[in-house]
FILUM-875309 format. One record per atom (N, C-alpha, C, O): residue in one letter; y, x negated, z. Coordinates in steps of 0.05 Angstrom, whole numbers, padded with zeros to 5 digits, always signed. Example, Ala and Ser with C-alpha at 12.3 -4.5 7.8 and 13.67 -1.06 7.14 Angstrom:
A-00114-00264+00156 A-00090-00246+00156 A-00066-00264+00156 A-00066-00285+00169 S-00045-00257+00142 S-00021-00273+00143 S+00001-00258+00157 S+00023-00268+00161 
***
This chain:
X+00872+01549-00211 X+00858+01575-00207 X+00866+01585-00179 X+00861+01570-00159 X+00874+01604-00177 X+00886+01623-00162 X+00854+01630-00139 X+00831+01626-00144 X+00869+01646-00107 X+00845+01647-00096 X+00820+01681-00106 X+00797+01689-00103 X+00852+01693-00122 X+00837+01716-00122 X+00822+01714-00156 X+00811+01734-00164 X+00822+01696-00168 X+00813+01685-00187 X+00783+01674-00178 X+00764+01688-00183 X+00781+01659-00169 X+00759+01642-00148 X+00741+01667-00136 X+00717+01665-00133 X+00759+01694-00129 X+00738+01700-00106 X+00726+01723-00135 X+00704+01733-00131 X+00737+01730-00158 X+00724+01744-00177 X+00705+01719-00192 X+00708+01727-00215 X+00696+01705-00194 X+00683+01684-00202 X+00657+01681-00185 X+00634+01680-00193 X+00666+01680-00155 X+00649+01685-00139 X+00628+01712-00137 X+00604+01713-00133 X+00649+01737-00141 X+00627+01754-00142 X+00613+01759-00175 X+00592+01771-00179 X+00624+01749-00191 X+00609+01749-00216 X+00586+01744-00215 X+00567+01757-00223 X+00588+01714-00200 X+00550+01705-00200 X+00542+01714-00178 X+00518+01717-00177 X+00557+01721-00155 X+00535+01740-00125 X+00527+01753-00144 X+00507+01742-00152 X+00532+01776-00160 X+00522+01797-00168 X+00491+01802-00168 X+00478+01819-00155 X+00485+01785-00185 X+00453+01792-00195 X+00434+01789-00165 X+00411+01798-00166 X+00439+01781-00147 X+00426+01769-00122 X+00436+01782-00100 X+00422+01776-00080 X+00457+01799-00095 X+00466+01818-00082 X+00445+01845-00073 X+00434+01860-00089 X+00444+01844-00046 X+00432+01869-00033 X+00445+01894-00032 X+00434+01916-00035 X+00476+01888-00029 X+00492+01904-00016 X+00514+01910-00043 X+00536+01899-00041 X+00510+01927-00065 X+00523+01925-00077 X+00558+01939-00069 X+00578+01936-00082 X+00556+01952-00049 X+00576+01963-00045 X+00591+01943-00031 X+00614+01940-00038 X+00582+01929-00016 X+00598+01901-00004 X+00607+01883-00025 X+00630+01874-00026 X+00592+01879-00040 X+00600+01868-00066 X+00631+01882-00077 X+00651+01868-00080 X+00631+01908-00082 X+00649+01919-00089 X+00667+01906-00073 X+00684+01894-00087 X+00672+01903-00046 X+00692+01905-00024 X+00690+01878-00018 X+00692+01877+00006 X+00688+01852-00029 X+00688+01827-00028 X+00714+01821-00023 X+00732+01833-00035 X+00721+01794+00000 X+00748+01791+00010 X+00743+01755+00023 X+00720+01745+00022 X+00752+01748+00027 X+00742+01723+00041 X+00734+01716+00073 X+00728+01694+00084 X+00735+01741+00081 X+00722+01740+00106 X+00687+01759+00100 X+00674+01769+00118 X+00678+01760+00076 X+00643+01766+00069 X+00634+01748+00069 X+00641+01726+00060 X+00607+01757+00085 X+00593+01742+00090 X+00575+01743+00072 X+00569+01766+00066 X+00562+01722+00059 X+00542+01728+00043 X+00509+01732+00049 X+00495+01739+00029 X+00498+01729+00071 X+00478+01734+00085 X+00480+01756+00101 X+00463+01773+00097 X+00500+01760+00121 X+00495+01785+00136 X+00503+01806+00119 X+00485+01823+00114 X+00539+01812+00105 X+00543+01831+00095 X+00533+01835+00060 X+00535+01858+00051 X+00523+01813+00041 X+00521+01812+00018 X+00487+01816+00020 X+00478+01821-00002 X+00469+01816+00038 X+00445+01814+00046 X+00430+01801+00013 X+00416+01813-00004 X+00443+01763+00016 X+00428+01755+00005 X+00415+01730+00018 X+00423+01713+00034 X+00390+01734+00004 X+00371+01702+00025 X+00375+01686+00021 X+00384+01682-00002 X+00371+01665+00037 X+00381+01634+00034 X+00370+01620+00010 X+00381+01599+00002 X+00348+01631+00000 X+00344+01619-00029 X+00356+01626-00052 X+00357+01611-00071 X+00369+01659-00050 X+00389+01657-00074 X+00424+01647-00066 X+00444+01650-00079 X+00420+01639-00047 X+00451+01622-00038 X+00447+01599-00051 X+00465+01590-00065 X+00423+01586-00047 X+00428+01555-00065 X+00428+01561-00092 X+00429+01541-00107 X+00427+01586-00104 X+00426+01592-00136 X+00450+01598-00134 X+00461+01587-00154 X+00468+01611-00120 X+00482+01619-00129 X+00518+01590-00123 X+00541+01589-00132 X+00507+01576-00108 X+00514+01553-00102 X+00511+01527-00129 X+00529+01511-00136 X+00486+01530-00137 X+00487+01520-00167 X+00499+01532-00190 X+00507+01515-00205 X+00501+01547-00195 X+00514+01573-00218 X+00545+01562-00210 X+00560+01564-00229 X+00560+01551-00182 X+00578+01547-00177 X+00595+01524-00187 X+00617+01521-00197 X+00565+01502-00176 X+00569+01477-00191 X+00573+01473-00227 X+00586+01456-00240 X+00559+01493-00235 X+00560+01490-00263 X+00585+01505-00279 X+00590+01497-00302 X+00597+01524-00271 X+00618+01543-00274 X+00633+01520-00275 X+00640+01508-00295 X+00640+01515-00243 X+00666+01498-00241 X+00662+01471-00249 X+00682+01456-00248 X+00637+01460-00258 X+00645+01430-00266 X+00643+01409-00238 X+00654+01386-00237 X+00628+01423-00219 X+00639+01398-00194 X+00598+01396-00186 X+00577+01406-00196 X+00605+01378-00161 X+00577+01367-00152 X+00575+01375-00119 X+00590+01362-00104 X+00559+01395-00107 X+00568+01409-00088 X+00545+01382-00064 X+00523+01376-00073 X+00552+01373-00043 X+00536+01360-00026 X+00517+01382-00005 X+00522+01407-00003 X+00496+01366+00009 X+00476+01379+00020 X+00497+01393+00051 X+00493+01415+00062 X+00519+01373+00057 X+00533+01380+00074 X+00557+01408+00072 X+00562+01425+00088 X+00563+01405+00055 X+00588+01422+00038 X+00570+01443+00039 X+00577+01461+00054 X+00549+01445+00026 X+00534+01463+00025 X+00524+01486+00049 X+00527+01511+00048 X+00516+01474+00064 X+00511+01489+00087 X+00535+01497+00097 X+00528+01506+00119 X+00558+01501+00097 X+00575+01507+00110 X+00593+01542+00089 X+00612+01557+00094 X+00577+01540+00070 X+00584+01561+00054 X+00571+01585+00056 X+00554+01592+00040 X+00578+01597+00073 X+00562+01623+00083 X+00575+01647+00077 X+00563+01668+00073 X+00606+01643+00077 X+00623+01669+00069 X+00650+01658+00052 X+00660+01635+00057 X+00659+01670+00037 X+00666+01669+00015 X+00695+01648+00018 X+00703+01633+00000 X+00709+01653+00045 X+00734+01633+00053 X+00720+01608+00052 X+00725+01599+00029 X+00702+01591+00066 X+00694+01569+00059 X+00679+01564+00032 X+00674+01544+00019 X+00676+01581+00028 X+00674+01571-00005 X+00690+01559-00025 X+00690+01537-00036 X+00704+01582-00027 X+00731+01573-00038 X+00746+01551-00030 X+00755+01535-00047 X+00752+01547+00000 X+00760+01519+00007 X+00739+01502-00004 X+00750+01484-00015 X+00717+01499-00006 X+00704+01483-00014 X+00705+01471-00045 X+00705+01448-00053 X+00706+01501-00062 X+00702+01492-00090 X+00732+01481-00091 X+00733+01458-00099 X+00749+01489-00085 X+00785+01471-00085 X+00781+01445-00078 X+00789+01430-00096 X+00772+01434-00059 X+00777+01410-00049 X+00759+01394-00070 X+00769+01373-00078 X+00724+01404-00084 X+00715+01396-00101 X+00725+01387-00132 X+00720+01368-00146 X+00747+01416-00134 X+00770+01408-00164 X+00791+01390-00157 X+00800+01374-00174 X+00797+01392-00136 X+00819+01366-00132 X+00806+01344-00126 X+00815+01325-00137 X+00784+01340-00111 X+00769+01302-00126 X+00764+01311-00153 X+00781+01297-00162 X+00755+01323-00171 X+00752+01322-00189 X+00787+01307-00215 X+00788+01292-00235 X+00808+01322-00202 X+00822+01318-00217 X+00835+01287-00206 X+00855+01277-00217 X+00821+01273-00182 X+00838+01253-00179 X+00828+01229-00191 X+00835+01206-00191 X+00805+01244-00202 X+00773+01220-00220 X+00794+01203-00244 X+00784+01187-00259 
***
């Protein structure tokens, strides 16, 4: 999966939890999902689970916090499919 694959995946599930739908529109890997997506830290861990279950992986409490805008994400869910595929 491609990054611009990943980052439409990503805004599929921001959607419903999105403040800012026009940022949404204009999603890139430097959005932030709290300041520019104006969503709260409680729909980040939803939308962080919706992630886990999409992609099939198991996101840690560490991994986790570090996912604030959409480039570390993506690095994140990658490095999660590649342990996955080395299982």
């Amino acid at each position: 999966m491609n990054r611009e694959e990943l980052i439409a995946a990503i805004k599929e599930i921001a959607s419903p939890y999105t403040g800012d739908k026009t940022a949404l529109d204009q999603i890139n890997e430097e959005t932030n999902f709290i300041t520019d997506l104006k969503i709260n830290s409680a729909n980040l861990v939803d939308i962080i689970l919706d992630l886990e279950e999409k992609f099939g992986i198991e996101i840690d409490n560490d991994s986790m916090s570090k996912m604030l805008n959409v480039k570390s994400t993506i690095e994140i869910i990658e490095a999660k499919l590649a342990e996955n595929d080395r299982k």
